[in-house]
Every structure is written in structure tokens, then in C-alpha cells.
DRENKESE-393719 format. One record per residue (C-alpha): residue number from 1; residue in three letters; x, y, z. Coordinates in steps of 0.02 Angstrom, whole numbers, padded with zeros to 5 digits. Example, Ala and Ser with C-alpha at 12.3 -4.5 7.8 and 13.67 -1.06 7.14 Angstrom:
(milum 1, ALA, (00615, -00225, 00390))
(milum 2, SER, (00684, -00053, 00357))
% end
This chain:
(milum 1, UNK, (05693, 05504, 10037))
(milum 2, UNK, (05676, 05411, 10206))
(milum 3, UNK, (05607, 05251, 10100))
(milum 4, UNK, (05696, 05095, 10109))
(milum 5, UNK, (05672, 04934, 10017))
(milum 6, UNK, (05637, 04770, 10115))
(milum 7, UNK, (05681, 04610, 10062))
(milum 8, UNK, (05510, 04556, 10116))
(milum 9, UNK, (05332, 04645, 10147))
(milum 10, UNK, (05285, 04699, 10310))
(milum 11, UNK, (05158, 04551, 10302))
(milum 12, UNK, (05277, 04383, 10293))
(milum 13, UNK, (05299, 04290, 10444))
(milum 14, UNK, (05433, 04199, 10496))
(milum 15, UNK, (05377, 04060, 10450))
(milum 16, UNK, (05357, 04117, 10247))
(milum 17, UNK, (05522, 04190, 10250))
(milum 18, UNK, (05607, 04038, 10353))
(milum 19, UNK, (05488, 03923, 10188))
(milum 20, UNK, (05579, 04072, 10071))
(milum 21, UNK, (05761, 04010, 10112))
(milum 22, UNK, (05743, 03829, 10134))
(milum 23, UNK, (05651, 03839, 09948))
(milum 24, UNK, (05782, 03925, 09879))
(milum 25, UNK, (05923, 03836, 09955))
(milum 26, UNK, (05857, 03671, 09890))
(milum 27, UNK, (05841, 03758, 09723))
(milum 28, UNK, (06040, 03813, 09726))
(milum 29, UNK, (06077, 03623, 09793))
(milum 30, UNK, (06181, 03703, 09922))
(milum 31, UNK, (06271, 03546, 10038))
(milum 32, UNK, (06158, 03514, 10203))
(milum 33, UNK, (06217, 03609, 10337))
(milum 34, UNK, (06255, 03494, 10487))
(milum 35, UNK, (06157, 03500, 10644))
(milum 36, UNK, (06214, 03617, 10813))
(milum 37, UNK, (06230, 03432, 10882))
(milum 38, UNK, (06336, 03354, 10764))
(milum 39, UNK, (06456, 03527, 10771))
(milum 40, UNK, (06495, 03512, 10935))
(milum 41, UNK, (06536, 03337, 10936))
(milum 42, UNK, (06668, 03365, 10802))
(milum 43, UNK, (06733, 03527, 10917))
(milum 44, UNK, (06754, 03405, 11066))
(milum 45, UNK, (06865, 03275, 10985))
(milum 46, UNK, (06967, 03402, 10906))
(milum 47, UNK, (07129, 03438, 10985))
(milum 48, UNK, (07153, 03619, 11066))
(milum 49, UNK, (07252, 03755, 10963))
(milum 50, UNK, (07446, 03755, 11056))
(milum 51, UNK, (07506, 03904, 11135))
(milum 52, UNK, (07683, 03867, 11111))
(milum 53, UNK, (07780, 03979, 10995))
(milum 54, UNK, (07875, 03841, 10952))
(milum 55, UNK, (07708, 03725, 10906))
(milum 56, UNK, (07682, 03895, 10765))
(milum 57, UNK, (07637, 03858, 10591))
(milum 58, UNK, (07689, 03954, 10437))
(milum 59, UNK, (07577, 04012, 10315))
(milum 60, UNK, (07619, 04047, 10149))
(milum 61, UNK, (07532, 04199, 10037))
(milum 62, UNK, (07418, 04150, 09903))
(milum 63, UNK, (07546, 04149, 09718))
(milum 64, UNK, (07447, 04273, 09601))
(milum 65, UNK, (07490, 04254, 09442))
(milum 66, UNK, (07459, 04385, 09307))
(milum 67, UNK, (07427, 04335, 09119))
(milum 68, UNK, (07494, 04430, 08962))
(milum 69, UNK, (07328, 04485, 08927))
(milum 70, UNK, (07269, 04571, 09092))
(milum 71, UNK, (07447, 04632, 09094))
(milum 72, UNK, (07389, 04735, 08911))
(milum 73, UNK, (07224, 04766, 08986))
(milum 74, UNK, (07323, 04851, 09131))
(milum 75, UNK, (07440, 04940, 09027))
(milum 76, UNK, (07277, 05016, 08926))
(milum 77, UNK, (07170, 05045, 09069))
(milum 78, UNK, (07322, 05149, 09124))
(milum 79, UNK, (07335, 05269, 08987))
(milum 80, UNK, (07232, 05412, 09065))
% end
């Protein structure tokens, strides 16, 4: 089949849809997002990225750690 779902019908505006997010974003409490204004003010104080190899920072791989029982699960789920 050619059909495909939409998120919204063909008859929402922007407008309803734009109404749809902020509703549901207040709903989550999601943080406020800051304003294009108040981004670019913190990008112009903020010092530039060095291009020195010697300026280079190191970063370290996330430690996964791996309990006894996933460690049985793994051992089961292996048994094929």
C-alpha cells in the first residue's frame, strides 16, 4: 500500500500543530528553551575552541559495568 500515516490531518494549521507542542511540552514540564537572543550572547563570550595540538583534551570512554545477573541473562540468552 502507498498509504502513510500522518502525525496530523491534512486539515491542522500551523498554528494547531505549533498549540499541539507547546500543550504538550508544558504537560511533560520540559525546562524552557532559551531564546535565539540569549544563545548567541552566551556563544559570543565563550572562548574559541584552540587549534593547537598541544591545547588537546583527553577523553575518557564511558566505564560499563556488567552485573551478575545480566551476565546469567547473557549466558541464557546464549544457549541457542
Amino acid at each position: 500500500m502507498t498509504y502513510q500515516r500522518r502525525a496530523y490531518d491534512d486539515q491542522s494549521t500551523t498554528q494547531e500543530m505549533h498549540d499541539d507542542c507547546s500543550a504538550a511540552g508544558s504537560a511533560l514540564r520540559l525546562p524552557a528553551r532559551p531564546s535565539r537572543a540569549e544563545l548567541v550572547a552566551e556563544l559570543a563570550v565563550r572562548p574559541a575552541p584552540s587549534l593547537h595540538y598541544a591545547d588537546r583534551r583527553e577523553t575518557t570512554k564511558p566505564v560499563i559495568t556488567v552485573t551478575a545477573a545480566a551476565q546469567r541473562l547473557a549466558v541464557v540468552f546464549d544457549r541457542d
